[in-house]
C-alpha positions in Angstrom: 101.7 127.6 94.1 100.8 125.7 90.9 98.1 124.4 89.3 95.1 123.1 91.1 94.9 119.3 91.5 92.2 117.9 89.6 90.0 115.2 90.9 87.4 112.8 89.6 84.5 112.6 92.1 82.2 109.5 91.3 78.9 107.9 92.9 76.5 105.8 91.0 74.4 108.8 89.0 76.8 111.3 89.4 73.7 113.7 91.1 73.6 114.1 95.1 76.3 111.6 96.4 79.1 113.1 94.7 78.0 116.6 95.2 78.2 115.8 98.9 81.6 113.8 98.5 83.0 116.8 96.1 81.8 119.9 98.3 83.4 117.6 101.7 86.8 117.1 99.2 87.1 120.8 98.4 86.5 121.9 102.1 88.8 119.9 103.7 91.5 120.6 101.3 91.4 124.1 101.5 92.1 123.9 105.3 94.5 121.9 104.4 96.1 124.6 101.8 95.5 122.5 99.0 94.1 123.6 96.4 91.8 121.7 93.9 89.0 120.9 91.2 86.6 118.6 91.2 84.6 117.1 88.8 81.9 114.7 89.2 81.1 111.4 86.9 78.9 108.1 86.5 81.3 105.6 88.0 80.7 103.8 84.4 82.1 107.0 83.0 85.6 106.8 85.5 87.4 104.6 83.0 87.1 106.5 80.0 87.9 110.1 81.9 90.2 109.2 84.5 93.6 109.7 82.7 92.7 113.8 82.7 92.4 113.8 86.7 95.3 113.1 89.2 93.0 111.7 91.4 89.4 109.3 91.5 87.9 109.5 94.4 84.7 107.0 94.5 81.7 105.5 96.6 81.2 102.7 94.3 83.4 100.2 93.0 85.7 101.3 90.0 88.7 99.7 88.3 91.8 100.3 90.1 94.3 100.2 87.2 93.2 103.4 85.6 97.1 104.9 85.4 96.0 107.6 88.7 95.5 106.9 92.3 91.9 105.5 93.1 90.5 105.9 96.6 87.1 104.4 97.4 85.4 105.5 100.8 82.3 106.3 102.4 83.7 108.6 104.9 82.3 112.0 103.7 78.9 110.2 103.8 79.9 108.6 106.9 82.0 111.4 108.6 83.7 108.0 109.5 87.3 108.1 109.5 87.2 111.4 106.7 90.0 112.8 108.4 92.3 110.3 107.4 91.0 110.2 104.3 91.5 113.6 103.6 95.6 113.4 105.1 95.3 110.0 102.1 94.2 112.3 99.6 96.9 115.7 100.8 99.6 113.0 100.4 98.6 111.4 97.0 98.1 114.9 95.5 101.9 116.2 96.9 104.1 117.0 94.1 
């Protein structure tokens, strides 16, 4: 196995939304036998650090033509449709 994936977790503060989001990311990706890092940021702050992340995964709006896959969901706040979002994520992280 290689490197873990790296991905950008974002909310609007960057305090207790994307903990939640992060933590629910992390969880369901080890069941899923992916592993991976998060790393949380000020959805102001996605544009200038997305290019070091493979992934953004965001509550709030962002840009989407940061050069890496942008997914923007409620569903770990939800529990909405977070399944599917988690098969999304598994298949935008395969090498």
């Amino acid at each position: 196995m290689g490197e873990p994936k790296r991905i950008l977790v974002a909310c609007g503060t960057a305090i207790a939304t994307s903990t939640v989001v992060a933590k629910a990311i992390e969880e369901g990706l080890a069941a899923r036998g992916i592993k991976v890092v998060t790393r949380q940021a000020k959805a102001v702050e996605v544009p200038s650090m997305a290019k070091d992340f493979d992934l953004v995964v965001t509550t709030t709006p962002v840009p989407q033509n940061l050069g890496v896959p942008v997914i923007q969901t409620l569903a770990f706040l939800t529990g909405i449709g977070k399944d599917q979002v988690l098969d999304q994520i598994a298949e935008l992280l395969k090498d």
